[in-house]
C-alpha positions as CSV (number, residue, x, y, z in Angstrom):
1,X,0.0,0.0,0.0
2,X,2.9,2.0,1.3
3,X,4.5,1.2,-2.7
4,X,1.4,2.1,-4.0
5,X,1.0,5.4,-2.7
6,X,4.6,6.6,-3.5
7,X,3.9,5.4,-7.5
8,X,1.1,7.9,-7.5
9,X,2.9,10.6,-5.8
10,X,5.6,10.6,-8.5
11,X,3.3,10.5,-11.5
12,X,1.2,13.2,-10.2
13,X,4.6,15.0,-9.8
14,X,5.9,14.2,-13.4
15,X,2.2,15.5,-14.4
16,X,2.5,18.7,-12.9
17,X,6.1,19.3,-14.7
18,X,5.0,17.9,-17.9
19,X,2.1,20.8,-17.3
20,X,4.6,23.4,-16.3
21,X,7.0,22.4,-19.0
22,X,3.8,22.4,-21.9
23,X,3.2,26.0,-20.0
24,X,6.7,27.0,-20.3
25,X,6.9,26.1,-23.5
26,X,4.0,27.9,-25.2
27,X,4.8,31.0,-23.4
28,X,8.0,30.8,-24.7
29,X,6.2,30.2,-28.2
30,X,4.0,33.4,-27.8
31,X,7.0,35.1,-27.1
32,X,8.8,34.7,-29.9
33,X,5.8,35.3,-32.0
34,X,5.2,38.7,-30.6
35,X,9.2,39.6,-30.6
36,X,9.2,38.5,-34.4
37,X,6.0,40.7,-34.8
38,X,7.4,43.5,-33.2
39,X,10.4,43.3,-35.5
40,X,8.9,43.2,-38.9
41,X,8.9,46.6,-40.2
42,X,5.3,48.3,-40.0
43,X,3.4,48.1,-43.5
44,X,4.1,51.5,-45.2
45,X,1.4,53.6,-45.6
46,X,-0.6,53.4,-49.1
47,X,0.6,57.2,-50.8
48,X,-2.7,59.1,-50.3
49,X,-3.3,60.3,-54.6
50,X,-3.0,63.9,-54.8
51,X,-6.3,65.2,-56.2
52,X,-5.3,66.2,-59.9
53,X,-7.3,69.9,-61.4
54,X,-8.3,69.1,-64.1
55,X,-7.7,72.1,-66.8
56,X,-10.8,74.1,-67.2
57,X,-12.0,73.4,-70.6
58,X,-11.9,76.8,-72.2
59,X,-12.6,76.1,-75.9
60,X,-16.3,76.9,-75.4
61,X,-14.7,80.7,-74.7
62,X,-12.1,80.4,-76.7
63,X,-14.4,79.4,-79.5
64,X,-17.1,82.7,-78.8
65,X,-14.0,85.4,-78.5
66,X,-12.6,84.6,-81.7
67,X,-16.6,84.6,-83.2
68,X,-17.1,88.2,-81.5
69,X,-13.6,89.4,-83.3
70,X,-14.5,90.4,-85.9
71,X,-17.0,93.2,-84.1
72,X,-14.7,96.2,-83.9
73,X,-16.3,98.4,-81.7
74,X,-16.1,101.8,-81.0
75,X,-17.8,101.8,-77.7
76,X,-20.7,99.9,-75.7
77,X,-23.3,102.6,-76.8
78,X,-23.8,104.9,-78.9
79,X,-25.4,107.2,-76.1
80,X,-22.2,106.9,-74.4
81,X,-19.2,109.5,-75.4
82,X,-17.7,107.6,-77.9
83,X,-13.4,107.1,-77.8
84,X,-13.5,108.2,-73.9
85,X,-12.4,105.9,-71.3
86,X,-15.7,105.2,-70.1
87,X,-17.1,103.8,-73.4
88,X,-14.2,101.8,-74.2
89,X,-14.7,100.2,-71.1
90,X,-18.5,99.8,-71.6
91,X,-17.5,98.2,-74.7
92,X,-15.4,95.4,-73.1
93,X,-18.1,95.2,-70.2
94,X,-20.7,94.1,-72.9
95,X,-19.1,91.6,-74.5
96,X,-16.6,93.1,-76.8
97,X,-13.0,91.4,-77.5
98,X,-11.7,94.3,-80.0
99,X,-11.8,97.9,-79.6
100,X,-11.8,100.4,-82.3
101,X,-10.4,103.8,-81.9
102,X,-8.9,107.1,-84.4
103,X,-5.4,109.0,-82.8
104,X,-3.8,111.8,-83.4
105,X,-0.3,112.7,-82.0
106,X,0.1,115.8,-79.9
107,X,2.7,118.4,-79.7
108,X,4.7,116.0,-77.6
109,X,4.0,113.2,-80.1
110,X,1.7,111.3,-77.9
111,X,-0.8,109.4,-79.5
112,X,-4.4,110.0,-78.2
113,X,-7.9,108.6,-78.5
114,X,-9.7,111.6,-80.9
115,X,-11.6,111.8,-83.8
116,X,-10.2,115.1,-85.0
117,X,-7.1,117.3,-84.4
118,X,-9.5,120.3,-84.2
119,X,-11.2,119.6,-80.1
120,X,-14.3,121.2,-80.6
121,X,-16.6,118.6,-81.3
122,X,-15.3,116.8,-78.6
123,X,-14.6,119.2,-75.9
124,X,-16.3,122.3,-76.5
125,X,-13.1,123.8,-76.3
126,X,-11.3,126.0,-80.0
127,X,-7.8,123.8,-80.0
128,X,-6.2,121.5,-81.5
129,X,-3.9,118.5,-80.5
130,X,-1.6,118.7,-82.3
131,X,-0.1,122.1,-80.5
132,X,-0.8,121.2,-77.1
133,X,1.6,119.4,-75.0
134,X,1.0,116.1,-72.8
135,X,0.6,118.7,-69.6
136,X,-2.1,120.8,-71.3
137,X,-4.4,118.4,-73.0
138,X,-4.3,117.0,-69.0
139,X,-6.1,119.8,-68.2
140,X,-8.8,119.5,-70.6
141,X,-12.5,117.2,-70.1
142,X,-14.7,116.1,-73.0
143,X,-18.6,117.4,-72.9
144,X,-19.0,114.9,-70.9
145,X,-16.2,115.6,-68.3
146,X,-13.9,112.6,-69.3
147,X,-10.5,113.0,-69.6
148,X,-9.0,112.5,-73.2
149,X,-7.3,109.1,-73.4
150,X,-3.8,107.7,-74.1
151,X,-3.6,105.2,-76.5
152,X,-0.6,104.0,-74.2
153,X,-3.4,104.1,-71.3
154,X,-6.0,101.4,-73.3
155,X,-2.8,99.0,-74.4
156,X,-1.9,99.3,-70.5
157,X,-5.4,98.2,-69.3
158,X,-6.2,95.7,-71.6
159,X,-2.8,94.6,-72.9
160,X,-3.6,91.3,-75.0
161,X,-6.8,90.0,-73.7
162,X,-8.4,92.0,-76.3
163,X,-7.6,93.4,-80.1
164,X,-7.8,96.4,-81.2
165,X,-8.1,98.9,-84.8
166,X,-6.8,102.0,-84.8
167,X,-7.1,104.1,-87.2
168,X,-4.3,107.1,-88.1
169,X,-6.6,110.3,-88.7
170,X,-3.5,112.1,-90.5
171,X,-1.0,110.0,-92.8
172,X,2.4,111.9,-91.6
173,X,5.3,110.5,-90.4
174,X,4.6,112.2,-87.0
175,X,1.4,110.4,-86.7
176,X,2.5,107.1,-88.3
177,X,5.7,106.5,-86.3
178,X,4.2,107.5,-83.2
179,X,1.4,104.9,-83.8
180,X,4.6,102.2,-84.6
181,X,6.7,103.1,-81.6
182,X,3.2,103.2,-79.2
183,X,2.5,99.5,-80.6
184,X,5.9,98.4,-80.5
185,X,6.4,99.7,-77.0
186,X,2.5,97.9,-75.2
187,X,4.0,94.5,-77.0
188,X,0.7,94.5,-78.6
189,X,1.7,94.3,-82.3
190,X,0.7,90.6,-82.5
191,X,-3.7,92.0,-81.7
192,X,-3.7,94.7,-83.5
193,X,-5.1,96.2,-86.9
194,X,-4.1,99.2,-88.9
195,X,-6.9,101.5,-90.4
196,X,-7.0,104.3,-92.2
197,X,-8.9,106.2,-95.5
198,X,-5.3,106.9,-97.1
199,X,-2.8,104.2,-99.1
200,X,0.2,106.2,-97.8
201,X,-0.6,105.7,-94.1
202,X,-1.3,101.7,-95.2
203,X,2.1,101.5,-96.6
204,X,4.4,103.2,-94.1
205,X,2.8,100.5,-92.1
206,X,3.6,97.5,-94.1
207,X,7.1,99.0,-93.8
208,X,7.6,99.2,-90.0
209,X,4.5,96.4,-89.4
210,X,4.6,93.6,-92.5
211,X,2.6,91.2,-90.5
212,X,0.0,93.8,-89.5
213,X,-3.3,93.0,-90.9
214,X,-4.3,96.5,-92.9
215,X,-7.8,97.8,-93.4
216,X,-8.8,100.2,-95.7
217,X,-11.6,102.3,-94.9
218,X,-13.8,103.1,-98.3
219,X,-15.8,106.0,-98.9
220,X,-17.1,105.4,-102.7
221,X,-16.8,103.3,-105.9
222,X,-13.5,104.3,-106.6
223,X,-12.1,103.8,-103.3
224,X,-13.2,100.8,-103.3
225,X,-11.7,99.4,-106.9
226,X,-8.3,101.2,-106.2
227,X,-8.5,99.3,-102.8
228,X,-8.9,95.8,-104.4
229,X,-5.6,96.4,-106.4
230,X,-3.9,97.6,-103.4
231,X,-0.8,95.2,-102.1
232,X,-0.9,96.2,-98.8
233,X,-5.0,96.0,-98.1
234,X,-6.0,92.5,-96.5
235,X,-9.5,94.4,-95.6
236,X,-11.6,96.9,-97.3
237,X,-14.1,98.2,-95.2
238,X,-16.9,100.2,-97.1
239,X,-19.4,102.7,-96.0
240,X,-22.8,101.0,-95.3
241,X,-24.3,102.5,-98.2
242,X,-21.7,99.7,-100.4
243,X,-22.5,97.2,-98.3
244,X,-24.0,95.0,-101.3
245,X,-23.3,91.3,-102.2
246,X,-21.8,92.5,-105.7
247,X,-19.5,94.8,-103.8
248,X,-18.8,91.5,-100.7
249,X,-18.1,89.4,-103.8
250,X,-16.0,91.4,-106.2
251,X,-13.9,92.0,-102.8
252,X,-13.5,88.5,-101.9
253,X,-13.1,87.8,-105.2
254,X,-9.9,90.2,-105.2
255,X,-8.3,88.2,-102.4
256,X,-9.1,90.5,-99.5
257,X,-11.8,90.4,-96.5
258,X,-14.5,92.4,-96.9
259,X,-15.9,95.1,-93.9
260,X,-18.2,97.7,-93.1
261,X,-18.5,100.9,-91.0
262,X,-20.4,102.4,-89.2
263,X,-23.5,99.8,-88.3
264,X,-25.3,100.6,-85.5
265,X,-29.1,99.4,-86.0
266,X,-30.4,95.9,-85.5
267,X,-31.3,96.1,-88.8
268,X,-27.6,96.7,-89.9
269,X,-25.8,94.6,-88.0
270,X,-28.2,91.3,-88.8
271,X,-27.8,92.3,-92.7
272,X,-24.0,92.5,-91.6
273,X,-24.6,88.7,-90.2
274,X,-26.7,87.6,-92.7
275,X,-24.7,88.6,-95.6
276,X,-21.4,87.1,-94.0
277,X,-19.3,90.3,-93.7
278,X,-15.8,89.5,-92.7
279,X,-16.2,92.4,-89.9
280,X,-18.0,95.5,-89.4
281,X,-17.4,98.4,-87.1
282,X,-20.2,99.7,-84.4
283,X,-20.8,101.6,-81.7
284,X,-23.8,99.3,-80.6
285,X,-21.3,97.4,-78.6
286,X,-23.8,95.1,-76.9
287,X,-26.5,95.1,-79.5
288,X,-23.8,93.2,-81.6
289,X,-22.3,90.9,-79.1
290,X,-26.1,89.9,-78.4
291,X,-26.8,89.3,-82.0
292,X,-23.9,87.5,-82.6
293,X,-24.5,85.2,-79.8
294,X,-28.1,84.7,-80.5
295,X,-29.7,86.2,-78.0
């Protein structure tokens, strides 16, 4: 009995150490598992895609500003003060992407935005540009109380988001250099349009400006047929009483774009449209713009 006791004693003992040992053992398992775990380097995190603008699809714009081109305007309304500041910008305001505009140098060969060297019309006032200096004609409003413009000032504000036609009111060298120098200077050469009623003006141009497009403005008949034999003319733009489909097709027909001035009437500007004038000039800004687009 004595033997019998002492057996079970010593199996209950190698029980418990096979226990402590299994114990032992799987602790020493888990161990290792979580020491090999904590040595494997921790997964790198997936590189969070930076969110990509896409370009803003301007073609739609692109596509309507070079449509309205061809509208050179002379300001938004024709109940504005046409060539001031004001109307230019009422122009661009409504729609327009090129501005039209006659300059005359004064005394200190300035270019500015006038119709005529004479300033009564515009001013009220018994002067003319042409002998006033830069400091004087600062002094002096239109009718309307607007200051007379720089050419330099429009290139400056609207650089080349827009066009522009201007026309040389006197063909001298004064007038014509000062016009080349004033382009050449804004950087502007690339949107911008010579005009002007006399072939001399139109080919001092082409000398200084060769890749200037060139726009003759037509009063009559034989303007117009000394125009189409011109080198230098890409455009001739006629008076609105030649604005016929014999007149758009003998021009075309010549090699040159055909125009018209001054169209400031629905009715005008939708014959203008209908007929398929190349341009036309206005100073029905916004009436144009709307007609072009439709509206």
């Amino acid at each position: 009995m004595e033997k019998k006791k002492k057996n079970s004693s010593v199996k209950l003992i190698a029980i418990v150490v096979m226990l402590l040992l299994c114990v032992g053992a799987a602790a020493y398992i888990v161990r290792i598992v979580k020491d090999k775990k904590a040595a494997e380097p921790e997964p790198a995190e997936e590189p969070v895609a930076e969110e990509v603008q896409e370009p803003e699809d301007t073609s739609a714009e692109d596509e309507m500003k070079a449509k309205l081109a061809h509208i050179m305007t002379n300001s938004g309304s024709s109940s504005e003060e046409k060539y001031t500041m004001a109307a230019l910008d009422a122009a661009v305001e409504g729609g327009s992407v090129c501005l039209s505009m006659p300059v005359v140098a004064a005394k200190d060969g300035t270019l500015y935005v006038a119709y005529d060297d004479y300033l009564y019309d515009m001013t009220g006032m018994d002067g003319y540009l042409t002998g006033m200096t830069d400091g004087q004609i600062a002094e002096v409003k239109t009718k309307g109380g607007s200051d007379i413009v720089k050419l330099s000032d429009v290139f400056g504000k609207y650089g080349t988001d827009i066009s522009y036609v201007i026309e040389i009111r006197y063909p001298n060298e004064r007038n014509i250099m000062a016009f080349v120098d004033t382009v050449k200077a804004a950087g502007v050469a690339d949107v911008t349009s010579l005009s002007s009623y006399y072939f001399d003006s139109i080919n001092s141009v082409e000398n200084e400006l060769p890749d200037m497009p060139k726009i003759f403005l037509s009063e009559n008949e034989v303007d117009l047929s000394q125009a189409m034999a011109a080198e230098n003319v890409d455009t001739i733009s006629v008076n609105k009483e030649l604005m016929t489909d014999e007149n758009l097709a003998a021009v075309h027909e010549s090699g040159k774009k055909f125009s018209a001035w001054t169209l400031n009437s629905d009715e005008e500007i939708r014959k203008a449209v209908s007929m398929g004038l190349d341009s036309y000039f206005t100073d029905e800004g916004a009436l144009a713009v709307s007609i072009e687009k439709g509206e």
